[in-house]
C-alpha positions in Angstrom: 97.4 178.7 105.8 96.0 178.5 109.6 93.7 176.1 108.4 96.1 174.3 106.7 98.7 173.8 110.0 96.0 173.0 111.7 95.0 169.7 109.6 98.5 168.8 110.2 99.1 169.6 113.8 95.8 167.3 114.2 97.7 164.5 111.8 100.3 164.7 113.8 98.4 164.1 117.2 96.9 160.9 115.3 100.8 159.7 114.7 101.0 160.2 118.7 98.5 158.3 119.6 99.5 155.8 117.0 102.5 155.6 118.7 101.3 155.4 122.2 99.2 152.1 121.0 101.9 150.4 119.3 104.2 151.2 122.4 101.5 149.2 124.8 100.9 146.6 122.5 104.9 146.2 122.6 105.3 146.5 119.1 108.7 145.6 117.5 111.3 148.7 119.1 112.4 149.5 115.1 109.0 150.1 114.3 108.0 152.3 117.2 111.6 154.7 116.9 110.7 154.9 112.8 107.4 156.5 114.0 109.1 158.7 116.4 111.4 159.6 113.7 108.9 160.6 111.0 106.7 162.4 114.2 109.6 164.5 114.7 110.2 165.4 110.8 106.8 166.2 110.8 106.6 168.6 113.5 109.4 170.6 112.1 107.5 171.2 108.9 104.9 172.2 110.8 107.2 174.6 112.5 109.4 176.0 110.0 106.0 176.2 108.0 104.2 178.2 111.3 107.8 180.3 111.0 107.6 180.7 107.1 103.5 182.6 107.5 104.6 184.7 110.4 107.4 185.7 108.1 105.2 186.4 105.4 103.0 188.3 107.8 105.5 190.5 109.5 107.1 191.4 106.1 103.4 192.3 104.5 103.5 194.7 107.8 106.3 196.4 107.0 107.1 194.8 110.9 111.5 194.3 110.3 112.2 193.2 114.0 109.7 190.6 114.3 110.8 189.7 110.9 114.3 189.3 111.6 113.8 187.4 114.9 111.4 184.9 112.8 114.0 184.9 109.8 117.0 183.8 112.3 114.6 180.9 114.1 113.4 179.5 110.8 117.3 178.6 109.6 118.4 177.7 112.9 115.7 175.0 112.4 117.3 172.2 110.4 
């Protein structure tokens, strides 16, 4: 799943710097906040989905702190 984040953390990076572009060519405001917007839904699916395979991890483990800690950030994440 590493792998897998990874690709979208970099996706996500692009969608910055897509961003950063369109905010010095002054792109129309509307257009610029609905990039924010879907940068910022992405990197909480990256997050909850970095949350979800430490879950997954710890609970393999047999490692019930960690898990719980994990468990109580990833549905405080909305």
């Amino acid at each position: 799943m590493k792998d897998k984040t990874l690709t979208r953390l970099k996706k996500i990076r692009g969608q910055i710097d897509g961003i950063i572009k369109m905010y010095d060519e002054c792109r129309e405001c509307s257009d610029i906040v609905t990039q924010i917007a879907a940068v910022r839904a992405a990197l909480g699916s990256a997050g909850k989905q970095i949350l979800t395979d430490e879950a997954v991890a710890c609970s393999r483990d047999k490692k019930h702190d960690k898990l719980d800690k994990i468990l109580k950030q990833l549905f405080d994440i909305t």
